[in-house]
C-alpha positions in Angstrom: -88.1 128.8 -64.3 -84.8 128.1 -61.9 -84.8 125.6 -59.8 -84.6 127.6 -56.3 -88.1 129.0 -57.0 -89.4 125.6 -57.7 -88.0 124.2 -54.8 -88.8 127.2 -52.6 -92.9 126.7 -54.0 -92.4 122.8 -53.5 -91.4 123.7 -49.7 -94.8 126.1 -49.6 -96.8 123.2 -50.9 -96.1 120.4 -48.7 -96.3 122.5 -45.9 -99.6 123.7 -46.9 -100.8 120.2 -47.9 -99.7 118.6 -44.3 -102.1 121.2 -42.9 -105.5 120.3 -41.6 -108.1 121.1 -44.1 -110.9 119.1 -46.1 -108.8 117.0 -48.3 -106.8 115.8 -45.6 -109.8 114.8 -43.3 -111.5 113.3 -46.4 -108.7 111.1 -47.1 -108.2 109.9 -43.4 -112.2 109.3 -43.2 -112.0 107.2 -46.3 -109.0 105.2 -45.0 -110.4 104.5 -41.7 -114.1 103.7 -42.3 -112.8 101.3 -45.4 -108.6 100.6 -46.2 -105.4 102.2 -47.8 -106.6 101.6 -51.0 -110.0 103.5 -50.6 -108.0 106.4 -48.8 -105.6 105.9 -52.4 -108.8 105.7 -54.3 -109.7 109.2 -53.1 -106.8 110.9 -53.1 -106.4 110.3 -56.6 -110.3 111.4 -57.3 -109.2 115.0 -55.5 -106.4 115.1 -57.5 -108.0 114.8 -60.5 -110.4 117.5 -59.2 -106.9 119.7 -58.9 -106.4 120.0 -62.0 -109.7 121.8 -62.8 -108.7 124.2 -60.6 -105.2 124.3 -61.9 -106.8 124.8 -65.3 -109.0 127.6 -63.6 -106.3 129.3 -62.5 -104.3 129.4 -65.6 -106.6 130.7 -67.8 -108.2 133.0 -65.7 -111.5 131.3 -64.9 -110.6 131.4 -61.1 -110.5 135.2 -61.2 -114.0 135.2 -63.0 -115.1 133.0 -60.0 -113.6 135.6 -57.2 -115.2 138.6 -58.8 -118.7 137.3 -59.0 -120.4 136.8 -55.7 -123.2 134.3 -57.0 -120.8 132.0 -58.9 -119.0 131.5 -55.4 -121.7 131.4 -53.3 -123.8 128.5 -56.1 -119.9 126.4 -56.4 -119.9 126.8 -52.2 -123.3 125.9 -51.3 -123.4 123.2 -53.8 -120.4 121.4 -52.2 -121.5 121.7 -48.8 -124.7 120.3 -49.6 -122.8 117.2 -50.8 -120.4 116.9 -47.8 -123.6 116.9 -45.6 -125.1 114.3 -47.8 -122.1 112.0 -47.5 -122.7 112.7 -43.7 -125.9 111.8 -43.4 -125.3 108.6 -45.5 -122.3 108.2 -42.5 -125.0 108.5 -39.7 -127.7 106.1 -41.4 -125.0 103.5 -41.3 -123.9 104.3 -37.8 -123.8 101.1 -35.6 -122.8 98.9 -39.0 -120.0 96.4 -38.7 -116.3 97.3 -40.4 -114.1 94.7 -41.9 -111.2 94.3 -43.4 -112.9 92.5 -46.4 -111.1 93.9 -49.7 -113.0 96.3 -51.8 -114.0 95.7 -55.4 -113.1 97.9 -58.0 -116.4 99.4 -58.6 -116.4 100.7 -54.9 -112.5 102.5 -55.6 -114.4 104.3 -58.4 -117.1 105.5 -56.4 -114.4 107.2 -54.1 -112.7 108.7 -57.2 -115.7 110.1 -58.2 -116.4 111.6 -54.8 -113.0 112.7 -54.9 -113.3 114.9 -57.7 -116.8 116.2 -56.6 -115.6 117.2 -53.7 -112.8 119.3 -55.2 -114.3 120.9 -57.8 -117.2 122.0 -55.4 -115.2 123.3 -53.1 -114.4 127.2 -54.6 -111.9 127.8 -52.1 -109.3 125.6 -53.8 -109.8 128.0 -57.3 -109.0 130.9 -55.2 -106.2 129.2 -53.5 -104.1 128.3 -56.6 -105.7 132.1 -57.7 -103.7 133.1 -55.0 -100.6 130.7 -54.5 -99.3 130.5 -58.1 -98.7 134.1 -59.1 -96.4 134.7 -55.9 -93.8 132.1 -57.7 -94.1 133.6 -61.6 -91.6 135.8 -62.7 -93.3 138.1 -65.5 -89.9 138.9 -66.8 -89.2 135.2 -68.2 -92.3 135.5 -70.2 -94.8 132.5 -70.5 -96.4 132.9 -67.4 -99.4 130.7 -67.9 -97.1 127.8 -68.6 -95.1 129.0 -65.4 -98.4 128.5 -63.5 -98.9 125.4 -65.2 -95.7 123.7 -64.1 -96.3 125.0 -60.3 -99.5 124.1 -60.2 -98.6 120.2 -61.6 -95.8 120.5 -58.5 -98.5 121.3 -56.0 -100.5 118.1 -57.9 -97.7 115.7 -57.5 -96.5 116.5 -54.1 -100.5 116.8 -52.9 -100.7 112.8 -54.3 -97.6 111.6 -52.8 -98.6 113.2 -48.9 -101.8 112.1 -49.3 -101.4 108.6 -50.2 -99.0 108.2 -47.0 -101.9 109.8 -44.9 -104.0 106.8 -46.5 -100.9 104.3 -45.7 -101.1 105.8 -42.1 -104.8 105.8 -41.6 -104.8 102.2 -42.9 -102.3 101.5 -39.9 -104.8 103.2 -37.7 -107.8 100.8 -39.0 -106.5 97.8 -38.4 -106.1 98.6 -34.7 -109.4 100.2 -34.8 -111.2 96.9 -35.9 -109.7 95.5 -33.3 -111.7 97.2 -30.8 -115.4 96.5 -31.6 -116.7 99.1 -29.5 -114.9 101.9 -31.4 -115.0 100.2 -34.5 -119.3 100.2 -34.2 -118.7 103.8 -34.0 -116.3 104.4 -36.9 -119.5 105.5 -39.5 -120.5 108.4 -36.9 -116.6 109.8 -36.8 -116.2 109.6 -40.4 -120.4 111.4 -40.3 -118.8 114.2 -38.0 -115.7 114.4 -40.6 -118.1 115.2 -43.5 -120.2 117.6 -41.2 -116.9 119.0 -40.2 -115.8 119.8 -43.9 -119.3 120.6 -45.4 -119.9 123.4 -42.6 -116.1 124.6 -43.1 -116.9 125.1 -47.3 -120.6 127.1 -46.4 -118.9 129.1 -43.9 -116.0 130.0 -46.2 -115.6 133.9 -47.8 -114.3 135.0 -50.9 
């Protein structure tokens, strides 16, 4: 591959990663209901996820996916159910106390998981790279699976780097937050409207 289609797909990336969608919200949520570290934590877990849809989309499991109607709509339904879980979790809690107590290592891993959950039950994310990667293969090279490969590992990267300084960024935001007790008591029914947010955006979504 030459270097001005990778850097012409790495300027498509980051513009597509710095705009709004679930993994973005998910990461904030996490940074402001606990620190920079869980936000981290998460980011890392949905980049993990990535790469199962990378995979996907390199050997042709994404397109499998996109043709069959009930694969999507089980993957779909499935994620949205746990986004609304995660919600309701948010609610039940709603009125706790934050701090800035550090989190154990145990807790980061929970978020990884969730992380990767979340991205590999969310469909859309198969189709995307489905989508996104062939536009920046040239046939005529040859080895257009490991083409796809190395775009889709430039997406990965860049989509780690952004999202760790929206984790740094949140973390800012926290501190201030916990400052303010009356907003801070309400920080578990923002981050429950985040997840609601997300899990209706993944049912609603279309093939």
């Amino acid at each position: 591959m030459d270097f001005s289609t990778l850097f012409a797909f790495l300027g498509a990336a980051i513009i597509l990663t710095l705009m709004p969608g679930p993994d973005n919200l998910f990461v904030l949520a996490q940074s402001i209901a606990q620190d920079k570290k869980a936000g981290i934590a998460t980011s890392l877990g949905l980049c993990t996820g990535l790469l199962v849809h990378i995979g996907a989309a390199v050997l042709g499991i994404s397109a499998i996916i996109y043709q069959s109607t009930v694969i999507f709509s089980i993957v779909k339904f499935a994620g949205a159910a746990y986004l609304l879980y995660l919600a309701w979790q948010s609610f039940r809690a709603k009125g706790d106390p934050f701090t800035l107590e550090q989190q154990n290592a145990q807790a980061y891993m929970t978020l990884y998981r969730k992380g990767i959950l979340m991205n590999i039950l969310n469909p859309k994310v198969s189709l995307f790279f489905l989508a996104l990667l062939p536009q920046f293969v040239n046939p005529t090279q040859g080895h257009v699976a490991l083409q796809m490969l190395i775009l889709g590992i430039v997406f990965l990267v860049q989509a780690l780097l952004l999202f760790s300084l929206f984790s740094i960024f949140a973390g800012k935001v926290r501190k201030i937050i916990i400052g303010k007790p009356a907003i801070a008591k309400r920080l578990n029914v923002v981050q429950g409207v985040l997840f609601t947010f997300i899990g209706i955006q993944i049912a609603l979504s279309k093939q």
